[in-house]
C-alpha positions in Angstrom: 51.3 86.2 110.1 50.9 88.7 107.0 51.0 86.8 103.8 54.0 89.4 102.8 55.9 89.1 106.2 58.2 86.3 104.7 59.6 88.7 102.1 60.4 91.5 104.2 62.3 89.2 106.7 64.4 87.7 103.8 64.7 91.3 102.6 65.8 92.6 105.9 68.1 89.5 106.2 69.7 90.3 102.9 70.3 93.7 103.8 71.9 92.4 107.5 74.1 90.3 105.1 75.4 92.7 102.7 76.0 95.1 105.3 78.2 92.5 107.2 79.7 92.3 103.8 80.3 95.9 103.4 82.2 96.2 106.9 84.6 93.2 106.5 88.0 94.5 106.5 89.6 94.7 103.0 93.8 94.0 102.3 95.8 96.7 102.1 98.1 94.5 100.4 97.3 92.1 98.2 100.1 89.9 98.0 101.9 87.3 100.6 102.8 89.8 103.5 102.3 87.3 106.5 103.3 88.3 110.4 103.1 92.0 109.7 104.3 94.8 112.2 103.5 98.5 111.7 106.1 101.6 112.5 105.3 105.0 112.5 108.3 107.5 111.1 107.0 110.6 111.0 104.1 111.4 109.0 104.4 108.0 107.3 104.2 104.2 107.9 106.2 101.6 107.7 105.1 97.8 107.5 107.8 94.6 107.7 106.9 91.2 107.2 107.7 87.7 107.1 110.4 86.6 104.2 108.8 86.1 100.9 110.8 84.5 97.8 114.4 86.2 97.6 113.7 88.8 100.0 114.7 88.1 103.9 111.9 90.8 105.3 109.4 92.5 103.4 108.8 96.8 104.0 106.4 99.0 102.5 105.8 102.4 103.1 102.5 104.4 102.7 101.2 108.1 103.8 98.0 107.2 104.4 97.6 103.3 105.7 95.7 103.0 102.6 98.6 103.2 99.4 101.3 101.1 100.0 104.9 101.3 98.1 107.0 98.4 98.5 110.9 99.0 99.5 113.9 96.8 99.2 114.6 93.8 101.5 115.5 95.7 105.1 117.6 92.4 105.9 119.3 91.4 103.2 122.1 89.9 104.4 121.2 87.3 107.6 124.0 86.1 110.2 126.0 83.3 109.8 124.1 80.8 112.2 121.1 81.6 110.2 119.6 79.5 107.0 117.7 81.4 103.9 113.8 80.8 103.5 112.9 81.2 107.2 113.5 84.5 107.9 109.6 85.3 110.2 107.7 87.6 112.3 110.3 90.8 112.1 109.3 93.8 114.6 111.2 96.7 115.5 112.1 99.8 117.9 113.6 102.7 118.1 117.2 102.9 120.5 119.6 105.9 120.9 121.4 106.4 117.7 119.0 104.0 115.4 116.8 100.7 115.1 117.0 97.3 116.3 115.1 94.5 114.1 114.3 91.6 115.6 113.6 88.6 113.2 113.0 84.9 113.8 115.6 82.6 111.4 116.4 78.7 110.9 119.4 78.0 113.2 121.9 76.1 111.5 123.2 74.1 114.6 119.9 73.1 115.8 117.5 73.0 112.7 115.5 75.2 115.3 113.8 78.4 114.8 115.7 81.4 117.3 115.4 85.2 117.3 118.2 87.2 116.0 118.7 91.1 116.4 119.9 93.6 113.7 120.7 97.5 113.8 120.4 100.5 111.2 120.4 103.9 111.2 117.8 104.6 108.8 114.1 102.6 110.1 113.9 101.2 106.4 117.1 99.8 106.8 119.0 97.7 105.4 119.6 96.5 109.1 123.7 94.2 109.6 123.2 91.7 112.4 124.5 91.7 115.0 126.2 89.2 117.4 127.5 85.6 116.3 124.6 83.6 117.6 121.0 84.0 118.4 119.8 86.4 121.0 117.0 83.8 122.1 117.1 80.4 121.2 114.7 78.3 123.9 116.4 74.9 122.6 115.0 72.6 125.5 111.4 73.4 124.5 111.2 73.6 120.5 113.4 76.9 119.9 111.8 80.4 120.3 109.6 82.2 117.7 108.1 86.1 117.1 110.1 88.3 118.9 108.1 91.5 120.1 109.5 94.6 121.6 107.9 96.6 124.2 109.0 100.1 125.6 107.2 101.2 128.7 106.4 104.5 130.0 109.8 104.7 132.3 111.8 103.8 129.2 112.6 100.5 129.8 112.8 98.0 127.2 111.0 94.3 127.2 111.1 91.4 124.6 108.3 89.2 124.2 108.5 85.8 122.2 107.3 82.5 121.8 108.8 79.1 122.7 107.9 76.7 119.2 107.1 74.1 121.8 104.4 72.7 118.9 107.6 71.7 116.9 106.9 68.2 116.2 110.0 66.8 117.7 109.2 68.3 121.4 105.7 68.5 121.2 105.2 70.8 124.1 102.7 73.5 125.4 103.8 76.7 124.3 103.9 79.9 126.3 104.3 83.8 125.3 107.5 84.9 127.4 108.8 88.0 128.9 112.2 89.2 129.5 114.0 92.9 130.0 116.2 94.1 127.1 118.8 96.4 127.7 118.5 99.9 126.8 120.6 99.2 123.3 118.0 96.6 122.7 120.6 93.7 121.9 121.2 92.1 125.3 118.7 90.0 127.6 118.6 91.4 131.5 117.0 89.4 134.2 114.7 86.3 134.2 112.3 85.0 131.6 108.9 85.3 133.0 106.0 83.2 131.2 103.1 85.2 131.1 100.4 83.0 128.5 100.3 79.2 127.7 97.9 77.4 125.6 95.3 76.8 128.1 91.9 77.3 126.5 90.4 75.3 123.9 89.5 77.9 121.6 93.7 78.3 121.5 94.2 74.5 120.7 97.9 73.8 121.0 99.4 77.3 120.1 99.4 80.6 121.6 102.3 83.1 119.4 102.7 85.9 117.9 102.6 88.4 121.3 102.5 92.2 121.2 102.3 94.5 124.5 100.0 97.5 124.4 100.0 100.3 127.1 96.8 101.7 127.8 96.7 104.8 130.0 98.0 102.9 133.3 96.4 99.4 131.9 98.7 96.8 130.1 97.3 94.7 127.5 99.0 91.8 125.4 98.1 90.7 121.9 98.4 87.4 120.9 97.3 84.7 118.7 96.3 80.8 118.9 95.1 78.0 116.9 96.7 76.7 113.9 97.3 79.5 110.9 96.4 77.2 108.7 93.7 76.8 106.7 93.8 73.0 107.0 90.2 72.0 104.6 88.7 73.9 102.0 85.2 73.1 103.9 85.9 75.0 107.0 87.5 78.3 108.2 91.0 78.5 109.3 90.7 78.2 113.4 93.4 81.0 114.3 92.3 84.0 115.8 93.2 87.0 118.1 92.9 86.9 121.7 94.1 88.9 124.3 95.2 89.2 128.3 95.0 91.9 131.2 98.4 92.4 132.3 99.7 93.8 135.6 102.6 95.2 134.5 105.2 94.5 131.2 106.1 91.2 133.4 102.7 90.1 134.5 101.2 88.2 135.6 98.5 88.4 132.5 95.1 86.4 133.0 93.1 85.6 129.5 90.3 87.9 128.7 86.9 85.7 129.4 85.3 87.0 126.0 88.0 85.8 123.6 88.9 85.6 121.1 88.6 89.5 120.2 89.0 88.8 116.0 88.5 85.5 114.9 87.2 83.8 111.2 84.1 84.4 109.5 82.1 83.0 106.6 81.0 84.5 103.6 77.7 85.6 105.1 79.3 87.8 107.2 82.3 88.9 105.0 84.7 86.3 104.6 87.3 86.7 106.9 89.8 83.5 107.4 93.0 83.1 109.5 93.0 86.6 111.3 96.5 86.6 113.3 99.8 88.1 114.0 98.3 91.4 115.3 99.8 94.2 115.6 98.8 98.0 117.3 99.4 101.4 115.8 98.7 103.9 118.8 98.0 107.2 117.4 96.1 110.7 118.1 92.9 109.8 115.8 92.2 106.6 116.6 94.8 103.4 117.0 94.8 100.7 114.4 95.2 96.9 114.5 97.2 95.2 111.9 96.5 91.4 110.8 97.3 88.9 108.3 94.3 86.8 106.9 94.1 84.2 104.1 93.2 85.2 100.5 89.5 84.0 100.2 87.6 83.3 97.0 84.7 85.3 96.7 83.0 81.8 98.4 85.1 82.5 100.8 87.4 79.2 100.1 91.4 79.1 99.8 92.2 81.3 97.3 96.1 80.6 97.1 98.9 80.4 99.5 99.1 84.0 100.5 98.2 85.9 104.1 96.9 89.6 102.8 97.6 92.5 105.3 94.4 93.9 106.6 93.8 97.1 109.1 90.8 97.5 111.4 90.3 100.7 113.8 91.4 99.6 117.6 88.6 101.2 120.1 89.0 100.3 123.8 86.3 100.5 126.4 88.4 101.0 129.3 91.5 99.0 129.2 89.1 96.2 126.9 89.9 96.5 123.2 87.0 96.4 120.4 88.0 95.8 116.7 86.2 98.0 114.7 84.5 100.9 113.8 81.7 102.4 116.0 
């Protein structure tokens, strides 16, 4: 071996590195925005998130996906059977005459996390609840978490969620659930159908935070596993993004051999810690994924308590989807 060949590996290794560096996603919003879920309203965006000090959920707008202007609290006024401070994981559609929000909240009765619906006119709300108790409230195994609507190509309308069956007082394995909505949006049709449960070992004992994506005639659900937290300030946080092959909005769904698609990274390869609660913006140009990570120092070690919102370009090969650009 050369007597220089030593350099010019560590050289090409440090421009490997910095290029690694270069790529890794950057927030869009630098601030607590956890559980984020994108909307497109005409020419503009709009991104909800999960409560954050007075406000029940968080909305921004922006024009470009990359300028963000934050807008007032699109629920500020929750339902009776619902405690403040746990408002999570708010996603919404568009119905015949308006919007539904659906928002996970603290149930009074049972101490238990359920999904409630609300309804505006205008997408940036504010949204009025509606109904006098929760829409989904899985009681026998933990409650029910991250509601997620789906529209399919006939028009008919499909709520995903999570039973909390991780609560500590049922300590159950938790499954991603499907059920028909009906065409209003604020009524369950049919059977709940389990599609995911914490099966693999990379999704230890959580699998949450579902989102259905149509691809061409192939169906595609989004979801994440693992602890969010970032538990030690030695290590990464171990959730991550995974995804299924569905056969249809109700199954069955089989987990995709190569996850998890998006998971954490160290410093050398951009710092990247906690990537979760995805969600899809399908679009002419190019679709993007949304994500909440953990702030990171520049060490890449907890920063503070605060998820960022990042965005990534969605590719698919086929019906597979690849995070990132080309």
């Amino acid at each position: 071996m050369a007597a220089g060949t030593p350099v010019v590996v560590e050289r090409l290794l440090l421009v490997v590195l910095l290029a690694a560096a270069v790529a890794a996603p950057e927030p869009v919003i630098r601030a607590d925005f956890p559980d984020p879920f994108l909307l497109p309203v005409g020419s503009r965006t709009l991104a909800f998130a999960t409560n954050h000090g007075d406000t029940n959920v968080q909305v921004a707008i922006s024009a470009d996906l990359k300028d963000w202007r934050r807008l007032p609290d699109a629920l500020p006024t929750l339902p009776a059977w619902a405690r403040r401070g746990f408002t999570w994981a708010p996603e919404v559609i568009a119905v015949d005459g308006g919007y539904v929000l659906y928002f996970t909240a603290r149930d009074e009765k049972s101490g238990l996390q359920c999904i409630g619906a609300a309804t505006a006119v205008d997408p940036r709300g504010p949204y009025t609840p509606q109904g006098t108790a929760p829409l989904v409230c899985d009681t026998a195994r933990g409650g029910s978490i991250d509601p997620s609507p789906f529209r399919d190509a006939d028009g008919r309308l499909y709520l995903y969620v999570k039973n909390d069956g991780n609560h500590p007082r049922f300590n159950l394995p938790t499954e991603i659930v499907a059920q028909p909505l009906s065409a209003d949006g604020l009524a369950l049709t049919g059977r709940p159908v389990a599609l995911v449960r914490n099966d693999a070992d990379w999704e230890g004992r959580v699998v949450e935070a579902p989102t259905m994506v149509r691809r061409g005639r192939a169906y595609v659900l989004l979801f994440s596993a693992n602890d969010y937290g970032w538990p030690r300030a030695a290590t990464l946080s171990p959730y991550a993004i995974g995804w299924a092959r569905c056969a249809g909005p109700l199954g069955p769904c089989s987990d995709a051999p190569g996850n998890p698609l998006l998971a954490s990274r160290d410093a050398a390869a951009g710092c990247l810690s906690g990537p979760g609660h995805a969600a899809v913006l399908q679009r002419p140009e190019g679709d993007v994924i949304a994500f909440h990570a953990w702030s990171a120092t520049a060490r890449c070690r907890p920063d503070r308590e605060a998820r960022f919102l990042h965005l990534m370009p969605l590719r698919w090969d086929g019906d597979t989807p690849v995070v990132g650009a080309e």
